[in-house]
FITI-18095 format. One record per residue (C-alpha): residue number from 0; residue in one letter; chain; z, x, y. Coordinates in steps of 0.2 Angstrom, whole numbers, plus 5000, padded with zeros to 4 digits. Each point is the difference from the previous one (the first is absolute). Layout:
FITI-18095
NUM,a,A,Z,X,Y
...
//
This chain:
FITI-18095
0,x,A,4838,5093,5184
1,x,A,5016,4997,4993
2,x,A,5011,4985,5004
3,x,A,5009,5005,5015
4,x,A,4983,5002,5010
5,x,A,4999,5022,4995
6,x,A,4986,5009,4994
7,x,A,5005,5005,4981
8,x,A,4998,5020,5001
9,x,A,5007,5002,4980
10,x,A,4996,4990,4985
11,x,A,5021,4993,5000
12,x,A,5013,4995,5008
13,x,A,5017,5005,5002
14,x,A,5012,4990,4992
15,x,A,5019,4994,4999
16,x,A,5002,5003,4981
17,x,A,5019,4997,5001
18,x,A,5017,4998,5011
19,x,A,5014,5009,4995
20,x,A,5019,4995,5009
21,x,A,5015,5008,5000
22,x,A,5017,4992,5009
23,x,A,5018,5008,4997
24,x,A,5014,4989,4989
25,x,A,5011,5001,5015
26,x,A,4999,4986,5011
27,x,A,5007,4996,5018
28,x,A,5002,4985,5004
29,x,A,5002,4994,5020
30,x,A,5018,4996,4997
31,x,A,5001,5016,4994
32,x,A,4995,5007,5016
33,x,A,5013,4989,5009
34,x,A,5012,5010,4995
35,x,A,4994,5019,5007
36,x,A,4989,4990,5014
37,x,A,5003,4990,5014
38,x,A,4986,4987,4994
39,x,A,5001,4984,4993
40,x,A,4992,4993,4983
41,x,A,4994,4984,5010
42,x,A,4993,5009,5014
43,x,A,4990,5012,4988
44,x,A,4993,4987,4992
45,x,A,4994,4989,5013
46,x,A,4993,5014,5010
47,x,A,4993,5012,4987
48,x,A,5000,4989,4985
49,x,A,5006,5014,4991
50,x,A,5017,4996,4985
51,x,A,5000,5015,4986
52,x,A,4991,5018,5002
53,x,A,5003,5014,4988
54,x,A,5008,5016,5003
55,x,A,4995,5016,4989
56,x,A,5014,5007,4991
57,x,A,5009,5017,5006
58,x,A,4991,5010,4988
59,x,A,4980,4993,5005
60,x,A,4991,5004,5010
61,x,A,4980,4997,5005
62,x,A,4994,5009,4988
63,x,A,5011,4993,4988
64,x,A,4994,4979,5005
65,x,A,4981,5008,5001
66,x,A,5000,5006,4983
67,x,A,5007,4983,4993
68,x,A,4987,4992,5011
69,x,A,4985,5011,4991
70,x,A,5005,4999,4983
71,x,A,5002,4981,5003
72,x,A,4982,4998,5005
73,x,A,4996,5012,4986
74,x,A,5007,4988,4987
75,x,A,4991,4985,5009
76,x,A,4984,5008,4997
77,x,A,5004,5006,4984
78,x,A,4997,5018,5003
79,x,A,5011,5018,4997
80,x,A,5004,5007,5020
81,x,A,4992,5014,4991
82,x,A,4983,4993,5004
83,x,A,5005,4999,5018
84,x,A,4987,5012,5011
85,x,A,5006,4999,5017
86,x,A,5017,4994,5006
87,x,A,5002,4995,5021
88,x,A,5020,4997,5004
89,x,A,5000,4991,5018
90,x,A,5018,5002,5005
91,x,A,5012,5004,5016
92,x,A,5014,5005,4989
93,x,A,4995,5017,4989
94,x,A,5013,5006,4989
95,x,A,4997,5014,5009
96,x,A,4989,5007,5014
97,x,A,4989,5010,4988
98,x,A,4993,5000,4989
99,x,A,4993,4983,5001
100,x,A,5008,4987,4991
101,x,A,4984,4994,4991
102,x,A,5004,5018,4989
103,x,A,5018,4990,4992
104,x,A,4994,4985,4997
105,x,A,4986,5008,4988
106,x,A,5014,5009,4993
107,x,A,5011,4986,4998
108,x,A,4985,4989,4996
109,x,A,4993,5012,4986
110,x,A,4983,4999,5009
111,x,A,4999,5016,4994
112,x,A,4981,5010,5007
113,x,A,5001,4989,5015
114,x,A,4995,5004,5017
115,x,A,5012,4994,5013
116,x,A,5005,4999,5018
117,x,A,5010,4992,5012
118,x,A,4994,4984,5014
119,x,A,5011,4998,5015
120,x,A,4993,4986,5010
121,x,A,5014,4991,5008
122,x,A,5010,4993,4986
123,x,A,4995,4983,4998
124,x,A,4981,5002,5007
125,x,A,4998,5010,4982
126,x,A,4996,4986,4991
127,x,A,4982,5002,5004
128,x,A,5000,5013,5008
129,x,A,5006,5010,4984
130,x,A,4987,4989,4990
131,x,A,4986,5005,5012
132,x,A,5003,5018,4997
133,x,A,5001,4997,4982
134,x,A,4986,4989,5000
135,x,A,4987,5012,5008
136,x,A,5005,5015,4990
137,x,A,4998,4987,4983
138,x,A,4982,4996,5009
139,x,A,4996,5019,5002
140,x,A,4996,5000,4982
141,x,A,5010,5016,4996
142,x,A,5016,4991,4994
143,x,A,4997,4985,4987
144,x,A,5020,4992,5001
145,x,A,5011,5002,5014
146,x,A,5018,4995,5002
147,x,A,5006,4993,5018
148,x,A,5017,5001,5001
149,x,A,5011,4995,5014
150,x,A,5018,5003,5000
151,x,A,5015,5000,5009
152,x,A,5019,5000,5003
153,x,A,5002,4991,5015
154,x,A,5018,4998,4999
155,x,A,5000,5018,5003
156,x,A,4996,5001,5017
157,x,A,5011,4987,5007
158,x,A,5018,5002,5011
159,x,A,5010,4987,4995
160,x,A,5007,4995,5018
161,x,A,4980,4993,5004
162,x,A,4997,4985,4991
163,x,A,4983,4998,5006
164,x,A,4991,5009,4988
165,x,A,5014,4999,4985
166,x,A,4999,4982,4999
167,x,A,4980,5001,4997
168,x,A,4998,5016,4989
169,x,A,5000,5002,4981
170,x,A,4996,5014,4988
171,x,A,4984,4996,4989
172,x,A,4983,5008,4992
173,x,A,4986,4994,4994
174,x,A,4981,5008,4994
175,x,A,4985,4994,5000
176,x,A,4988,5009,4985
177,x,A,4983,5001,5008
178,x,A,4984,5001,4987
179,x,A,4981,4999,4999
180,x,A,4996,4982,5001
181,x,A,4984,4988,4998
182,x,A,4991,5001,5020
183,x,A,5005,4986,5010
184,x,A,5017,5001,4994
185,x,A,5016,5008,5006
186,x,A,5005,5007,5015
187,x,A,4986,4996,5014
188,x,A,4999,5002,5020
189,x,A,5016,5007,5007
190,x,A,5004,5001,5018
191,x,A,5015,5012,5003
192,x,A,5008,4998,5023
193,x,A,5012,5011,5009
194,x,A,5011,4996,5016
195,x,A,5009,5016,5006
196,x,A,5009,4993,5015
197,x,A,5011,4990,4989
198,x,A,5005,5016,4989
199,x,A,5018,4996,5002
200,x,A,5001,4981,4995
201,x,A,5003,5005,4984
202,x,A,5003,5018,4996
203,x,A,5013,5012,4991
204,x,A,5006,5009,5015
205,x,A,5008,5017,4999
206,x,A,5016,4999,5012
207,x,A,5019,5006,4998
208,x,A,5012,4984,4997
209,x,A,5017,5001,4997
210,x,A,5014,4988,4991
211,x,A,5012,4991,5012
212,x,A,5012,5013,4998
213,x,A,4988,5012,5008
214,x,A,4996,5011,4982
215,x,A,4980,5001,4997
216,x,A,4989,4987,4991
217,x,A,4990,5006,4989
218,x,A,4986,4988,4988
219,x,A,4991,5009,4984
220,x,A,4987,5006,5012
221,x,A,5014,5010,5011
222,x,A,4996,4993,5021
223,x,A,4986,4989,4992
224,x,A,5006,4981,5002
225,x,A,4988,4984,4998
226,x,A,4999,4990,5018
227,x,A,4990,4984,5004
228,x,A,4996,4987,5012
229,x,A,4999,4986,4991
230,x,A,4992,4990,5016
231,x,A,4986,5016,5000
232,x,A,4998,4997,4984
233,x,A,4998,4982,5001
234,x,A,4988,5000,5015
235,x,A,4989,5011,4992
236,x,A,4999,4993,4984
237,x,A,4997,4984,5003
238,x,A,4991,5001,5016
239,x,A,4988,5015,4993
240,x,A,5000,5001,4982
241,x,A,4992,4982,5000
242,x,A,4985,5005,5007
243,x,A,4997,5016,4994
244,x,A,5000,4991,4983
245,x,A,4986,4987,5006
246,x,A,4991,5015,5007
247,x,A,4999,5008,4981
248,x,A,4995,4982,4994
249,x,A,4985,4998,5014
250,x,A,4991,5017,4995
251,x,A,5002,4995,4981
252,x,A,4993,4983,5005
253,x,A,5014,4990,4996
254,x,A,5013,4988,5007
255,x,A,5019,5000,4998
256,x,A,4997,4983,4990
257,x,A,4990,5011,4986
258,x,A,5014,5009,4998
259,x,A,5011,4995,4983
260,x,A,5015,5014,5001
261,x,A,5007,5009,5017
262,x,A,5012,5015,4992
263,x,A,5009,5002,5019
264,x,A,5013,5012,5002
265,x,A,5017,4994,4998
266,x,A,5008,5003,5018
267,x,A,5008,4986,5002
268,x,A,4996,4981,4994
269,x,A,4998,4992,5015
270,x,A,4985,5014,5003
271,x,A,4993,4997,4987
272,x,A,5000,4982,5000
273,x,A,4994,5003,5021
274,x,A,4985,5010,4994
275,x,A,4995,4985,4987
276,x,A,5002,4987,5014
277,x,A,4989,5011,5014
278,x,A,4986,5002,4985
279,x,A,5002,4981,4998
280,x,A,5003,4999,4981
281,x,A,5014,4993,4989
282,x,A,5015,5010,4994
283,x,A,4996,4997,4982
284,x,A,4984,5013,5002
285,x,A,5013,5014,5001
286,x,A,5017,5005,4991
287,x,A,5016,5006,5006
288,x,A,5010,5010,4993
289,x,A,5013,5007,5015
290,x,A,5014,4989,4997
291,x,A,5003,5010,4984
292,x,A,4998,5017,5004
293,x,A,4996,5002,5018
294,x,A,4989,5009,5009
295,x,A,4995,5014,4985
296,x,A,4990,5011,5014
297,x,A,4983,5005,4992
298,x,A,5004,4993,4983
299,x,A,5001,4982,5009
300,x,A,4981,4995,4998
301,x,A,4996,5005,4981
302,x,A,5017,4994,4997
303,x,A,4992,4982,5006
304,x,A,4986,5003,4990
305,x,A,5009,5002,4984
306,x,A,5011,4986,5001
307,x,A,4983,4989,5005
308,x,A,4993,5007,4984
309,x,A,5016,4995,4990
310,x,A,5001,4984,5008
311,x,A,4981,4994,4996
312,x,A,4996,5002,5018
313,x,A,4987,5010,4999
314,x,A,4986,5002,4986
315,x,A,4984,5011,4997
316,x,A,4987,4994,5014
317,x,A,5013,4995,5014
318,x,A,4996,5009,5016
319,x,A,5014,5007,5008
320,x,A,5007,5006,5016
321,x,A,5013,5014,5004
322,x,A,5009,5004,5015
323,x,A,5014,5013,5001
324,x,A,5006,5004,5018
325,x,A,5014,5009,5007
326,x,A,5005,5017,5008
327,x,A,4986,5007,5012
328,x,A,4999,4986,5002
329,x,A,4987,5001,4986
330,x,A,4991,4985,4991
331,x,A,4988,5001,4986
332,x,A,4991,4984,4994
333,x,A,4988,5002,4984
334,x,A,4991,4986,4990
335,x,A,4999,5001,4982
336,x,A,4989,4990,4987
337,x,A,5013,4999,4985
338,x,A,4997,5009,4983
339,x,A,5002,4993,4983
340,x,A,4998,5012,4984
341,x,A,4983,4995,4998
342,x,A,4996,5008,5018
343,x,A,5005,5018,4993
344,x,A,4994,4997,4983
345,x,A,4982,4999,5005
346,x,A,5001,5017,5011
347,x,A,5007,5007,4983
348,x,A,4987,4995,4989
349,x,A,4985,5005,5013
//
């Protein structure tokens, strides 16, 4: 048995090797948005605890922020993207419709002989919903490194006159690197839930809008504009996202108090903060990062993950919890025994 209560069925685990980020130079900032918006900086930040995000320049695009993000964790791990196997993109905002985006980012990347595909799960779910794919495919045995990358230029999809969503979003990318890892380690039990009769709490909806002078608006996508409720939002993630968290902790045999890191998607602080509270643990067993770059979508979890890492918040043996929610409405939660180099070396060496 390994140590989230599963039968072991290979002789390794399946491990985070490194996190690679990416966040564009350009940043807005909420006064910023002042000016094109009918918002207000204080009301931003005591609502969703948002102050900076990025914004991709005009010439990048997902593609553009995922490769940063793999050659990142690449350089993390101390490996050539060469030596990638199998690359999973989990985005909403292809450069293109096909091929998949996954095929640019190698390119870009110079993971030259990899294996790619895109992962559309919603947006921001993809943080481990993207990993769960990647994870599994690592697991099969047929690939032996595989990049995760989520991306995304969620400026793009925004209309400037809705200041729902363009006060929330940024543009960001991160990768996880997943390897072979020492059993017991790494990404463990992984409990993946779907709510359809909220489709449209959050969602990029395809509808004709016009400027106030009646010609057509058009985002980067053509129709396609992001759209929110931020009560939806609210309701479900803190009233759901909770439990479904302590549900993955009670079939691994653990408690929320065994818990040294939540990585929680950045929706908006006072989400996050709500989900901490309802799981009755201190803030300090988590780190924000929202109120610099806003909500990064998909990139928003491993995006936490690193900035743990760099802060010293999280070290080889730390068990971890991730929850990504968003669009579907989706949520994916997954636990994670953190590895250190010693946990790869020995898979190495055997």
């Amino acid at each position: 048995m390994d140590i989230f209560g599963a039968p072991l069925e290979r002789s390794w685990g399946v491990g985070i090797r490194a996190v690679g980020g990416y966040l564009p130079e350009k940043t807005v900032s909420n006064a910023d948005l002042e000016q094109i918006l009918l918002t207000r900086d204080d009301w931003i930040r005591e609502n969703i605890g948002v102050e900076t995000r990025r914004m991709a320049a005009e010439d990048e695009w997902t593609s553009d922020l995922g490769a940063a993000a793999l050659k990142d964790a690449c350089a993390r791990a101390g490996i050539d993207p060469s030596e990638v196997d199998l690359v999973v993109c989990g985005t909403y905002t292809p450069d293109n419709m096909a091929p998949p985006t996954a095929m640019l980012v190698i390119e870009k990347a110079g993971a030259h002989g990899a294996t790619g595909f895109d992962v559309n799960s919603g947006a921001c779910p993809g943080g481990v919903f993207a990993l769960d794919v990647g994870a599994k495919y690592l697991a099969s045995g047929e690939y032996r490194r595989v990049a995760v990358v989520l991306a995304d230029v969620n400026t793009r999809t925004m209309d400037w006159k809705d200041p729902g969503p363009a006060v929330i979003f940024g543009d960001g990318a991160a990768c996880y690197l997943l390897e072979r890892c020492r059993p017991g380690r790494g990404v463990g039990r992984t409990l993946l839930h779907s709510d359809p009769s909220r489709y449209q709490a959050v969602w990029v909806a395809r509808e004709k809008r016009t400027l106030r002078d009646g010609r057509p608006l058009t985002s980067a996508f053509g129709d396609n504009f992001a759209s929110l409720s931020g009560k939806a939002v609210h309701d479900f993630a803190v009233g759901e996202v909770p439990a479904l968290i302590e549900t993955l902790l009670e079939r691994a045999g653990r408690k929320p108090s065994d818990v040294d890191l939540f990585a929680l998607h950045q929706a908006n602080l006072y989400i996050v903060r709500g989900i901490m509270a309802a799981l009755g643990v201190p803030d300090d067993r988590t780190v924000t990062n929202i109120q610099k770059y806003g909500n990064t979508s998909g990139a928003s979890v491993p995006l936490v993950l690193r900035e743990a890492e760099d802060l010293g918040r999280l070290s080889p043996g730390d068990l971890v919890v991730l929850a990504a929610f968003g669009s579907g409405l989706n949520v994916g939660v997954a636990l994670v025994r953190w590895c250190g180099a010693a946990d790869f070396e020995a898979v190495a060496a055997a």
